[in-house]
Each structure stands twice: as C-alpha cells, then as structure tokens.
PyMOL Python script that loads the backbone (N, CA, C, O; Angstrom):
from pymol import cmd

cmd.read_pdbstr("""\
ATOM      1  N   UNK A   1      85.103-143.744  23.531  1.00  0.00           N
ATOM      2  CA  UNK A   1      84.555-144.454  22.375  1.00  0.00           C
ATOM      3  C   UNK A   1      83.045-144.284  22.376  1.00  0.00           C
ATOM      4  O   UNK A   1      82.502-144.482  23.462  1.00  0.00           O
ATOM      5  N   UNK A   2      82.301-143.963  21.384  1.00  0.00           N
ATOM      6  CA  UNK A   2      81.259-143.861  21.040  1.00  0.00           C
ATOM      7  C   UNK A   2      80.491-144.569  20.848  1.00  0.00           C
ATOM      8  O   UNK A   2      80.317-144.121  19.715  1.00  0.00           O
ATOM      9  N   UNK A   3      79.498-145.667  20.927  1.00  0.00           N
ATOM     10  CA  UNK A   3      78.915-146.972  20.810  1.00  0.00           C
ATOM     11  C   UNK A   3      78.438-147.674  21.594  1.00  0.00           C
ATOM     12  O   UNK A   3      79.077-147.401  22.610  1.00  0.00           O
ATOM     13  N   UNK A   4      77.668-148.491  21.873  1.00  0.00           N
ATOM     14  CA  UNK A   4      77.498-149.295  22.750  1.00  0.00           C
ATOM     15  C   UNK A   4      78.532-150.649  22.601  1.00  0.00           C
ATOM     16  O   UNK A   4      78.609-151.407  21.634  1.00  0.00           O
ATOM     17  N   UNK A   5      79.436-150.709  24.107  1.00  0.00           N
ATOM     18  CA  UNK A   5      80.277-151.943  23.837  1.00  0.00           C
ATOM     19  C   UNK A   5      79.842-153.246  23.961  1.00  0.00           C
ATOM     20  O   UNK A   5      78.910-153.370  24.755  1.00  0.00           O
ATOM     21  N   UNK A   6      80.349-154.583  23.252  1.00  0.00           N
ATOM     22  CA  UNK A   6      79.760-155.568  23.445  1.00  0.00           C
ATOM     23  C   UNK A   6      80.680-156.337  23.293  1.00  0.00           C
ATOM     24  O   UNK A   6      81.723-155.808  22.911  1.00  0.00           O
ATOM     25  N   UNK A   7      80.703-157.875  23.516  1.00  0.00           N
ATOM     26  CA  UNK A   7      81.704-158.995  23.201  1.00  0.00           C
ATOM     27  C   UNK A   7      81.128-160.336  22.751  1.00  0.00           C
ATOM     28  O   UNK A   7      79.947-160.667  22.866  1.00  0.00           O
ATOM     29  N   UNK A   8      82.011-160.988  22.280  1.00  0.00           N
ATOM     30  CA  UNK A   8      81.821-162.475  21.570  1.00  0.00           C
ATOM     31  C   UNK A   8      82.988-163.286  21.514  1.00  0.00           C
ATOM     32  O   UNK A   8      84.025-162.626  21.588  1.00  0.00           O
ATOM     33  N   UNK A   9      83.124-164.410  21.416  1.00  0.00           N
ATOM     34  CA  UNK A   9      83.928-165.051  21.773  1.00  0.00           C
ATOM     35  C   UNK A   9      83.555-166.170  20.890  1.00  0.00           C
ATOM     36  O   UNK A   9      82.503-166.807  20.830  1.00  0.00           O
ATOM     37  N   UNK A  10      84.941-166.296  20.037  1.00  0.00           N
ATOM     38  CA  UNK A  10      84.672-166.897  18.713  1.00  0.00           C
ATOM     39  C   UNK A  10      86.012-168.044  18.214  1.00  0.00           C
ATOM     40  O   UNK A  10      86.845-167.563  17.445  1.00  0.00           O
ATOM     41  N   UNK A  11      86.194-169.475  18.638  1.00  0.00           N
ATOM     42  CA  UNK A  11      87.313-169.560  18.424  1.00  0.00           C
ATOM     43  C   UNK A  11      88.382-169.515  19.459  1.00  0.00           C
ATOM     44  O   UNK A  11      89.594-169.623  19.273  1.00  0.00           O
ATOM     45  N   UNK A  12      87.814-169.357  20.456  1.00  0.00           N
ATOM     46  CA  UNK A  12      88.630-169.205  21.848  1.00  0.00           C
ATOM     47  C   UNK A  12      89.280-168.023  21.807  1.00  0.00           C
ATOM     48  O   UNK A  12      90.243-167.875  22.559  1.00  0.00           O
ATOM     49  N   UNK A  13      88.858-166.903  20.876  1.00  0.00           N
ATOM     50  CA  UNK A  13      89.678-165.626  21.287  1.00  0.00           C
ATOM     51  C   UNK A  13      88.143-164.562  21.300  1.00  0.00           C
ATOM     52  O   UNK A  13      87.251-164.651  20.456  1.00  0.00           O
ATOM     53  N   UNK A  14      88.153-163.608  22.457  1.00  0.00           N
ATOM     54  CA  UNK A  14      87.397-162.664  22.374  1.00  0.00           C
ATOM     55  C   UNK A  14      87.380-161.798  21.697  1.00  0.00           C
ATOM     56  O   UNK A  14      88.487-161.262  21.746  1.00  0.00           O
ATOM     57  N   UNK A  15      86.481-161.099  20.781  1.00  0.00           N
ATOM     58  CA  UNK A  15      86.072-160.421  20.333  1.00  0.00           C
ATOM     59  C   UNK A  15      85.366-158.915  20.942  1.00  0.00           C
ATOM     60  O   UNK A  15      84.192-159.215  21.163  1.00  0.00           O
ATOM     61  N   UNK A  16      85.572-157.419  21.312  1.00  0.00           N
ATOM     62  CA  UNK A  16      85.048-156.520  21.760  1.00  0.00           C
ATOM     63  C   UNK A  16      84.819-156.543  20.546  1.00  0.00           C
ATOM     64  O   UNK A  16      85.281-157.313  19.704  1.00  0.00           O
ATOM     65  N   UNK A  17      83.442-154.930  20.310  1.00  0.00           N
ATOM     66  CA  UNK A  17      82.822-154.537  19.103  1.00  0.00           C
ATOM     67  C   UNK A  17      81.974-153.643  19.518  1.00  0.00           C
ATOM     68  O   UNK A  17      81.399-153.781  20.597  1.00  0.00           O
ATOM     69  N   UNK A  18      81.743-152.448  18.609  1.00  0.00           N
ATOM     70  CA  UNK A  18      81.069-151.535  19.251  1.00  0.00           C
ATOM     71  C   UNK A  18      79.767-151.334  18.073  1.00  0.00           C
ATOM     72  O   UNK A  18      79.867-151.301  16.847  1.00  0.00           O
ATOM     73  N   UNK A  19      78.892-151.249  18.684  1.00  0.00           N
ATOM     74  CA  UNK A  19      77.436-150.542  18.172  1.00  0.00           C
ATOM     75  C   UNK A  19      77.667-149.668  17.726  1.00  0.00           C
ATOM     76  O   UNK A  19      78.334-149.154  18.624  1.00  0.00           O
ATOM     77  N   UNK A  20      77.653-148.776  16.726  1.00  0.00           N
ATOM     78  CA  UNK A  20      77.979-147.130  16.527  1.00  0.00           C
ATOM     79  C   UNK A  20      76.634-146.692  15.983  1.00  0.00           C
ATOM     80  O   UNK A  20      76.084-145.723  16.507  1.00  0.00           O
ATOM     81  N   UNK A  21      76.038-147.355  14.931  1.00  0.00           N
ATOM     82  CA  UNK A  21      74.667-146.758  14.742  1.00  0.00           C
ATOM     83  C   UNK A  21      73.672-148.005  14.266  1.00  0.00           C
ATOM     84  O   UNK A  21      73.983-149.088  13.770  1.00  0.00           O
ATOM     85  N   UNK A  22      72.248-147.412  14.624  1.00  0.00           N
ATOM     86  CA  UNK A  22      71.338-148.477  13.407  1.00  0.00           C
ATOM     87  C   UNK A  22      71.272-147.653  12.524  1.00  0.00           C
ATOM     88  O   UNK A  22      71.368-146.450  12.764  1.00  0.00           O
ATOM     89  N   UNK A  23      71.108-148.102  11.410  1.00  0.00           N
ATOM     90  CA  UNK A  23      71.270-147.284   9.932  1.00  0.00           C
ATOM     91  C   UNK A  23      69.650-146.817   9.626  1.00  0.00           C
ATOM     92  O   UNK A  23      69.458-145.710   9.124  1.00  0.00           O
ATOM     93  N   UNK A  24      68.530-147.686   9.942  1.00  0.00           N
ATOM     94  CA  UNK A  24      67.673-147.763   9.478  1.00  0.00           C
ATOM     95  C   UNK A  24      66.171-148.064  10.751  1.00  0.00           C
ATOM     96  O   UNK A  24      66.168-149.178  11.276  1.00  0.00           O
ATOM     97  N   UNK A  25      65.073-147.122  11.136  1.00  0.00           N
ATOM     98  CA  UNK A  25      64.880-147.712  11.901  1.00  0.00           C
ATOM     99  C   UNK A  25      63.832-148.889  12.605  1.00  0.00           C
ATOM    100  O   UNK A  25      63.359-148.896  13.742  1.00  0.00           O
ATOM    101  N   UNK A  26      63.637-149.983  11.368  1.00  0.00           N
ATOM    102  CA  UNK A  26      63.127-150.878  12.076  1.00  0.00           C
ATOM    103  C   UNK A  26      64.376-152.168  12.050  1.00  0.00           C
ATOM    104  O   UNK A  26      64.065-153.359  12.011  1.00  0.00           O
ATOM    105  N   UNK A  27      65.678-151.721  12.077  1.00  0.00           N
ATOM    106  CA  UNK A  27      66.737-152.478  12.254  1.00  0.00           C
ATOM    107  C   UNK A  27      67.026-153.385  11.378  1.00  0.00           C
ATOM    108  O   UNK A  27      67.072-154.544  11.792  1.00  0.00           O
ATOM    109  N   UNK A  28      67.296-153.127   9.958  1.00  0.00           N
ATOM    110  CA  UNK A  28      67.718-154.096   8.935  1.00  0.00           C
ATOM    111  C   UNK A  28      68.791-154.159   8.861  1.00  0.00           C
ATOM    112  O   UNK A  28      69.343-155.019   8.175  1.00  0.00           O
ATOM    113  N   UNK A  29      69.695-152.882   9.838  1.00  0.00           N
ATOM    114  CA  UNK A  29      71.245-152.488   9.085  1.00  0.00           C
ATOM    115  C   UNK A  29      71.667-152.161  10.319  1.00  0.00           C
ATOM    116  O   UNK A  29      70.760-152.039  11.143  1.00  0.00           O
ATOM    117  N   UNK A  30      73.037-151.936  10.794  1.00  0.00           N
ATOM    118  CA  UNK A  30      73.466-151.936  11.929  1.00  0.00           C
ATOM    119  C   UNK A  30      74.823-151.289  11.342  1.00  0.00           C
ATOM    120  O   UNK A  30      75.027-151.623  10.175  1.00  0.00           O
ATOM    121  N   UNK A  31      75.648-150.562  11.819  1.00  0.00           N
ATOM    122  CA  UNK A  31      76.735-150.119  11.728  1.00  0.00           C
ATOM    123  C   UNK A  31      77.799-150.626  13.088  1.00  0.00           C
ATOM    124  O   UNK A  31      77.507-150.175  14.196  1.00  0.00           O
ATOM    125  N   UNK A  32      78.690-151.309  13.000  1.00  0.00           N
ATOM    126  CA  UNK A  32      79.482-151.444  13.961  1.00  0.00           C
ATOM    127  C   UNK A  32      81.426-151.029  14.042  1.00  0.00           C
ATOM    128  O   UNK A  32      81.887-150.424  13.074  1.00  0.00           O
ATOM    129  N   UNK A  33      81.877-151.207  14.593  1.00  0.00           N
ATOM    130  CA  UNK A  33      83.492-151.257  14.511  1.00  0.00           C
ATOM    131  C   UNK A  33      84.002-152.454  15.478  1.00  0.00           C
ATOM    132  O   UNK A  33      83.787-152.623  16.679  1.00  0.00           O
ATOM    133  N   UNK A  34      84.651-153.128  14.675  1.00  0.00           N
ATOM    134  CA  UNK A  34      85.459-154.152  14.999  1.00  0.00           C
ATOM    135  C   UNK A  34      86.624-154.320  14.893  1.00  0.00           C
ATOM    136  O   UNK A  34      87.007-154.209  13.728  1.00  0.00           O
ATOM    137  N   UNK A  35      87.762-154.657  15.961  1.00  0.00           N
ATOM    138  CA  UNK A  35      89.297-154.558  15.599  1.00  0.00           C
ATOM    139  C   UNK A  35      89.554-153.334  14.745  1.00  0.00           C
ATOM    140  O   UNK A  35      90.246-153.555  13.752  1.00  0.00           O
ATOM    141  N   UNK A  36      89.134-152.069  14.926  1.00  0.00           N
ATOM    142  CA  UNK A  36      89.464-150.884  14.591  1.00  0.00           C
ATOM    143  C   UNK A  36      89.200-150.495  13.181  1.00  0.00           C
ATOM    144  O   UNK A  36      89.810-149.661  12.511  1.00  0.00           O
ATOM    145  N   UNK A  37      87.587-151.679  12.643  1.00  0.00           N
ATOM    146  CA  UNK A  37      87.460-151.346  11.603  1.00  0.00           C
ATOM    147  C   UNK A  37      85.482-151.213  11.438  1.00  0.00           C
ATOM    148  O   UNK A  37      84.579-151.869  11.957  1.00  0.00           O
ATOM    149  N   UNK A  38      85.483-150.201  10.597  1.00  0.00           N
ATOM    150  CA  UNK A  38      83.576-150.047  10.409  1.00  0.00           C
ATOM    151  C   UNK A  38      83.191-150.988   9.746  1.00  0.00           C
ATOM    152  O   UNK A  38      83.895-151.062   8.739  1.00  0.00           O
ATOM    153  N   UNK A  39      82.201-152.002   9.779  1.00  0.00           N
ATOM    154  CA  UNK A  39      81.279-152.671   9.222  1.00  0.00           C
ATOM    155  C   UNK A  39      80.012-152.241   9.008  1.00  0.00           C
ATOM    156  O   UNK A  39      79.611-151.406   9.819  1.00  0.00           O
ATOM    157  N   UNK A  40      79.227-152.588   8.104  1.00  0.00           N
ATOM    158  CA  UNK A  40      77.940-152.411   8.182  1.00  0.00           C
ATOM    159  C   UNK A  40      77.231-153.785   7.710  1.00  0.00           C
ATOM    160  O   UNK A  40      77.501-154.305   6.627  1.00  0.00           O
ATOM    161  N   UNK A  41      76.570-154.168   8.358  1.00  0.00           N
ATOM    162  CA  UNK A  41      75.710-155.434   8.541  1.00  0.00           C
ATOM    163  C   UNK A  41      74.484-155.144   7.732  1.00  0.00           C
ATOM    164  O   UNK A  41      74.256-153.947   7.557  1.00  0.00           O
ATOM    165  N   UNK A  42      73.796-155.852   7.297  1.00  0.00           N
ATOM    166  CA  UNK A  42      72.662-155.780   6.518  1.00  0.00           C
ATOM    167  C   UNK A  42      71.504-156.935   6.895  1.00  0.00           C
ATOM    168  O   UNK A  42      71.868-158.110   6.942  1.00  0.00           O
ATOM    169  N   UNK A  43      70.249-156.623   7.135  1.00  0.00           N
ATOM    170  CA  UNK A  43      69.549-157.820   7.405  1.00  0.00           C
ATOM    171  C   UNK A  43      68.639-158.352   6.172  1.00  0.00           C
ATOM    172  O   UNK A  43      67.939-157.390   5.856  1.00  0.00           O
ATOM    173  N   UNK A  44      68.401-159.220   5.513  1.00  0.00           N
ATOM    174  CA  UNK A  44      68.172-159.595   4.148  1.00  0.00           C
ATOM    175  C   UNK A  44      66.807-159.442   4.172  1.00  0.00           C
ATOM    176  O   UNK A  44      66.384-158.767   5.111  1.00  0.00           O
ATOM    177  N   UNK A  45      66.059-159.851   3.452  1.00  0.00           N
ATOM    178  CA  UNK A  45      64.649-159.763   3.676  1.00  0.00           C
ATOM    179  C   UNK A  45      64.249-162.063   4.208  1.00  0.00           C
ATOM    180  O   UNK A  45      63.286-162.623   4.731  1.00  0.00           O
ATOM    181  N   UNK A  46      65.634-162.585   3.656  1.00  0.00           N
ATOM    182  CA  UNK A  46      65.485-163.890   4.367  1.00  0.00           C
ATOM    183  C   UNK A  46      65.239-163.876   5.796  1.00  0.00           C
ATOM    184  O   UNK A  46      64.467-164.632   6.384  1.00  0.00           O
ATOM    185  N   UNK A  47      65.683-163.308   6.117  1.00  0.00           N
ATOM    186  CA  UNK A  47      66.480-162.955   7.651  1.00  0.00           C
ATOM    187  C   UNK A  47      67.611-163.409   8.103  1.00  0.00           C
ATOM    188  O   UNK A  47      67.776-163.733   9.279  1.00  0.00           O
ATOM    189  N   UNK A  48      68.669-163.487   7.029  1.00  0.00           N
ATOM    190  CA  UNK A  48      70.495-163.612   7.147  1.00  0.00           C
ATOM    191  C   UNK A  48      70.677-162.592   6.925  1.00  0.00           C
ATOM    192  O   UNK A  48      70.168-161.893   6.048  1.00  0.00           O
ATOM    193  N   UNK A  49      71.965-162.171   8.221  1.00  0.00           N
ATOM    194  CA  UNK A  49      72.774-161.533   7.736  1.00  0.00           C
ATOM    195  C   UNK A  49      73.998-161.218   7.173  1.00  0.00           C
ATOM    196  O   UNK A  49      74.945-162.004   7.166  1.00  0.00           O
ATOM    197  N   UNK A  50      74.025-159.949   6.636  1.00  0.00           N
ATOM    198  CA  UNK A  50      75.415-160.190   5.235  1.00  0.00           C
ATOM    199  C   UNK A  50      76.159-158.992   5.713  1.00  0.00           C
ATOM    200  O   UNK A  50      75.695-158.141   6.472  1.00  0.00           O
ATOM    201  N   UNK A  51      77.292-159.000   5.226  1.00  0.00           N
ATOM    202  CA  UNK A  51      78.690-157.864   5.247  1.00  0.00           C
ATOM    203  C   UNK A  51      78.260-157.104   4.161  1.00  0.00           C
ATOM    204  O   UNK A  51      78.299-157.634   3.051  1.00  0.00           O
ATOM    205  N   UNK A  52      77.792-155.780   4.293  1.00  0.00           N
ATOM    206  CA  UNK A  52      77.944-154.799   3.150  1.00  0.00           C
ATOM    207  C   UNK A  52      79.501-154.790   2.806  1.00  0.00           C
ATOM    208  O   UNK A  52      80.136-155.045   3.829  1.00  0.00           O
ATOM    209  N   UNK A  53      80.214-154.608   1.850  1.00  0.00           N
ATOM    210  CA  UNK A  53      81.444-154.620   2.000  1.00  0.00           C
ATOM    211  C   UNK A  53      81.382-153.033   1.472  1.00  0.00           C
ATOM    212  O   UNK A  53      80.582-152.449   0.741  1.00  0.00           O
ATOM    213  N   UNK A  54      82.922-152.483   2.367  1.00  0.00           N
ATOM    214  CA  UNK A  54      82.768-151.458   2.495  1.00  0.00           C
ATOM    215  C   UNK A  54      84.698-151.237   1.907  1.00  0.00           C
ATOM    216  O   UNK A  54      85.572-151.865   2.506  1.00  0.00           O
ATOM    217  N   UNK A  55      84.945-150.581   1.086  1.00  0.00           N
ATOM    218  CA  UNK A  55      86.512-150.567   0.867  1.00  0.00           C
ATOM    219  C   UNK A  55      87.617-150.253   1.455  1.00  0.00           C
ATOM    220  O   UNK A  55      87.986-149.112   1.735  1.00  0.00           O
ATOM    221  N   UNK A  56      88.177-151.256   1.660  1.00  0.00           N
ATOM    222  CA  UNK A  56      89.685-151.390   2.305  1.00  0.00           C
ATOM    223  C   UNK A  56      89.271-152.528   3.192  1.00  0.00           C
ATOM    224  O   UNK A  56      90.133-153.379   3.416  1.00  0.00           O
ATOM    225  N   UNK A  57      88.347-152.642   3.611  1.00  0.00           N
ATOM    226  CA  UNK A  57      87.804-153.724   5.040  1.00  0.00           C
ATOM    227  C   UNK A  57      88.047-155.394   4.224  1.00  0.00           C
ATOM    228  O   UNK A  57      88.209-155.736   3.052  1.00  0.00           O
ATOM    229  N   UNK A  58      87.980-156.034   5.356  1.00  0.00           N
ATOM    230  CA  UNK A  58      88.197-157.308   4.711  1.00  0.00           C
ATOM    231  C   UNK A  58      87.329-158.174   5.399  1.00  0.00           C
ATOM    232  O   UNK A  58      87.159-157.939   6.595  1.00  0.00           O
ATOM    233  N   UNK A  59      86.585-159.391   4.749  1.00  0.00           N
ATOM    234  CA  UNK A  59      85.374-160.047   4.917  1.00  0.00           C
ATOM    235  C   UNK A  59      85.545-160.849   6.238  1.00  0.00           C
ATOM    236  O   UNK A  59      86.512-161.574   6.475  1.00  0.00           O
ATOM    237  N   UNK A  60      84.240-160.583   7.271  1.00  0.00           N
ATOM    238  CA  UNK A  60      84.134-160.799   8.462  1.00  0.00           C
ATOM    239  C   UNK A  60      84.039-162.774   8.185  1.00  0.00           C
ATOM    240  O   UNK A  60      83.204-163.337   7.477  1.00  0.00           O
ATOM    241  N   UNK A  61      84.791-163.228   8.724  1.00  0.00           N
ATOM    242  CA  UNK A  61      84.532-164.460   8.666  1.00  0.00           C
ATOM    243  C   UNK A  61      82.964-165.040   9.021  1.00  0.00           C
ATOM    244  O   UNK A  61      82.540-164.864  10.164  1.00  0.00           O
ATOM    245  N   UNK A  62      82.142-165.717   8.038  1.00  0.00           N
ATOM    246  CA  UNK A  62      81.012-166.357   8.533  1.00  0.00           C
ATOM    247  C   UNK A  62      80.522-166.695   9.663  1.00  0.00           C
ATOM    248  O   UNK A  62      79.474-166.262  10.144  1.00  0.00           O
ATOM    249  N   UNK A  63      81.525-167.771  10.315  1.00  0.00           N
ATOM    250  CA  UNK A  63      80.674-168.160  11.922  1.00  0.00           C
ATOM    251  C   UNK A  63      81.142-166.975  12.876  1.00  0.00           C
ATOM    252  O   UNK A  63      80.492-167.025  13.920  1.00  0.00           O
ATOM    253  N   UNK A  64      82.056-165.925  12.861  1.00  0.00           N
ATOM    254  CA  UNK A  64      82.131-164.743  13.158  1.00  0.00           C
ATOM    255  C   UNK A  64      80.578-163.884  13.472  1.00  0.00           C
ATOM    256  O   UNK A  64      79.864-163.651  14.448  1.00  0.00           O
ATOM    257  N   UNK A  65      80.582-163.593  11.956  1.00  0.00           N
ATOM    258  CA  UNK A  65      79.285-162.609  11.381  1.00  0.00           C
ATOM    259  C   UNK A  65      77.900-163.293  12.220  1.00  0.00           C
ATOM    260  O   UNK A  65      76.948-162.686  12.710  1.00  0.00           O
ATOM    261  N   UNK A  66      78.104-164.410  12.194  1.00  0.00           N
ATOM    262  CA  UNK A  66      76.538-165.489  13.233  1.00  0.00           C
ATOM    263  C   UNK A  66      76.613-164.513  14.823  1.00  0.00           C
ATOM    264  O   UNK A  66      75.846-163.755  15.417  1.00  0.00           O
ATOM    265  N   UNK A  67      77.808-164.981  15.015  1.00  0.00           N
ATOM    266  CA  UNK A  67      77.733-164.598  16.259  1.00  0.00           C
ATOM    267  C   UNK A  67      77.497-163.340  16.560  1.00  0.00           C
ATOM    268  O   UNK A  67      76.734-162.986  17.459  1.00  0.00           O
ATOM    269  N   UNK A  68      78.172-162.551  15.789  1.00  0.00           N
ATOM    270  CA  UNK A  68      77.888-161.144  16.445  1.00  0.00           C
ATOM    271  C   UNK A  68      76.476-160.513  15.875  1.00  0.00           C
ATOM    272  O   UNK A  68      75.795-159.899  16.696  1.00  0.00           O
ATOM    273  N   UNK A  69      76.098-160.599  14.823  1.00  0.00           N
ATOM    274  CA  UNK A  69      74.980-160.791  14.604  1.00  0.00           C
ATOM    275  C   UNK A  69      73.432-161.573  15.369  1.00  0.00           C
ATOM    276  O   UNK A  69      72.270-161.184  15.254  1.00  0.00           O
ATOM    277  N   UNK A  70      73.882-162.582  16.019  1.00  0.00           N
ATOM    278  CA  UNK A  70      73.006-162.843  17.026  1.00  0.00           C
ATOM    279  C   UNK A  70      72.933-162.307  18.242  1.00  0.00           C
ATOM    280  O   UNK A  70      71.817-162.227  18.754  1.00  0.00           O
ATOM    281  N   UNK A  71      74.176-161.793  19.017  1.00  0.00           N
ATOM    282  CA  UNK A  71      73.702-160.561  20.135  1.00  0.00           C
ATOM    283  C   UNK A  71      73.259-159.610  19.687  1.00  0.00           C
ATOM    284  O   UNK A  71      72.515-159.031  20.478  1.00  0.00           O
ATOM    285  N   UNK A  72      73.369-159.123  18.699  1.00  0.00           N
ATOM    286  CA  UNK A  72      72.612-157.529  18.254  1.00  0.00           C
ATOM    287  C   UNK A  72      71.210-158.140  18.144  1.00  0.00           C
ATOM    288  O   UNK A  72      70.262-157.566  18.679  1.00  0.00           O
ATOM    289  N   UNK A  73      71.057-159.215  17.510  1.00  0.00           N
ATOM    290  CA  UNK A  73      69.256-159.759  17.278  1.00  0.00           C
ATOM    291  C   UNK A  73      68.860-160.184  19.177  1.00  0.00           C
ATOM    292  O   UNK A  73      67.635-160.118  19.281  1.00  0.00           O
ATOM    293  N   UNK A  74      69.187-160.378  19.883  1.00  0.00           N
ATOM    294  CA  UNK A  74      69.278-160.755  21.168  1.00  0.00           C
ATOM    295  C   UNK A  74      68.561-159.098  22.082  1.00  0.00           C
ATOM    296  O   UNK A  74      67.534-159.000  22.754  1.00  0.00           O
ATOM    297  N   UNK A  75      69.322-158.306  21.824  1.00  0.00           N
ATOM    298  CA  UNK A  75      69.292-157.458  22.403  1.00  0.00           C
ATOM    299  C   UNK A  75      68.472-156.310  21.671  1.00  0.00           C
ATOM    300  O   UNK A  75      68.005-155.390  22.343  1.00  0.00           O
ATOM    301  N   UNK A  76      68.382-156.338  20.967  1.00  0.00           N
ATOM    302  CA  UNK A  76      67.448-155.316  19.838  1.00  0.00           C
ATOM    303  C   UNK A  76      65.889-155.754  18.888  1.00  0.00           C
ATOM    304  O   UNK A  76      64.781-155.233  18.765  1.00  0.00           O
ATOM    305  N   UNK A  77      66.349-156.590  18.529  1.00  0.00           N
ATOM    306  CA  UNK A  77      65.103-156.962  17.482  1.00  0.00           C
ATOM    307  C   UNK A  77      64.201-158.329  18.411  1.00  0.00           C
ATOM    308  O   UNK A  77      64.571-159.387  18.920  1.00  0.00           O
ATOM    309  N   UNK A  78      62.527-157.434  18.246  1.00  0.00           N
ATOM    310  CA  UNK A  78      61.484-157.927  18.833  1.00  0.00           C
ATOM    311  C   UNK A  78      61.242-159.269  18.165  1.00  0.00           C
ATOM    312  O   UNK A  78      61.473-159.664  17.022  1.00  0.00           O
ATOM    313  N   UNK A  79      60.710-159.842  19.218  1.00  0.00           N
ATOM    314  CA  UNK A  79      60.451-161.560  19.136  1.00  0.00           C
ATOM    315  C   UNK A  79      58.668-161.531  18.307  1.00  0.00           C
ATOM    316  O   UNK A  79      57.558-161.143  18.672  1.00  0.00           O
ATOM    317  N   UNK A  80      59.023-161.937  17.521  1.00  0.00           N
ATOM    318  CA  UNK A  80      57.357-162.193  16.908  1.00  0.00           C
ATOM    319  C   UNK A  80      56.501-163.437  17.445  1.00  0.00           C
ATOM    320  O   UNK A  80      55.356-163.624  17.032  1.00  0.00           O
TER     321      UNK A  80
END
""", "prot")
cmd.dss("prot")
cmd.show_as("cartoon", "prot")
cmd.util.cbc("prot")
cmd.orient("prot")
C-alpha cells in the first residue's frame, strides 16, 4: 500500500487510513483512502475541514472527518 498509514478511533471502532497525497503544497487539501475508498479533504480558508465529494463515495461522517482531520493537522501543518 502506498501512503503513509495512520489510525483513529471513533466510536469505539478503529479506523486505519492512508495518506496518499497532499494535493497542494502549503496543505489545504489532502488526499486519503479510507475503508477502501479515496477522499479528498479540503481546508477552507475558515480553517474547517470539508469532504470534497467525489462520485460514488459516501459522506464521511462529521465527528469522523474532526478526527481524522486533526492527526493530519497534528502531524503536518505548522503551529503559528
């Protein structure tokens, strides 16, 4: 598998998920695969992030999207 692997734990069930690309590079956008499906994450200019929706995929549940979205901000994006 191609990506950097990572996990979350959401709900009492774990979550793996893989990094596959940053789209962009001061990190607004993130490309991942989850449960055997591509996402692409978007960082707003608020600083939330949102589900590009991408067709056939189906919407990452909210307190989901927090979480995994906050290890990628954890591990990647600089602290001002």
């Amino acid at each position: 598998m191609n990506g950097i692997p990572l996990s979350v734990t959401y709900n009492f069930k774990v979550y793996m998920f893989y990094v596959i690309s940053f789209l962009q590079e001061k990190i607004t956008s993130v490309e991942i695969l989850l449960e055997g499906r591509n996402y692409s994450l978007v960082l707003g200019e608020d600083n939330v992030w949102s589900q590009q929706i991408i067709k056939g995929n189906i919407q990452i549940e909210a307190g989901l999207l927090d979480k995994l979205t906050h290890i990628i901000a954890q591990r990647w994006l600089k602290k001002t």
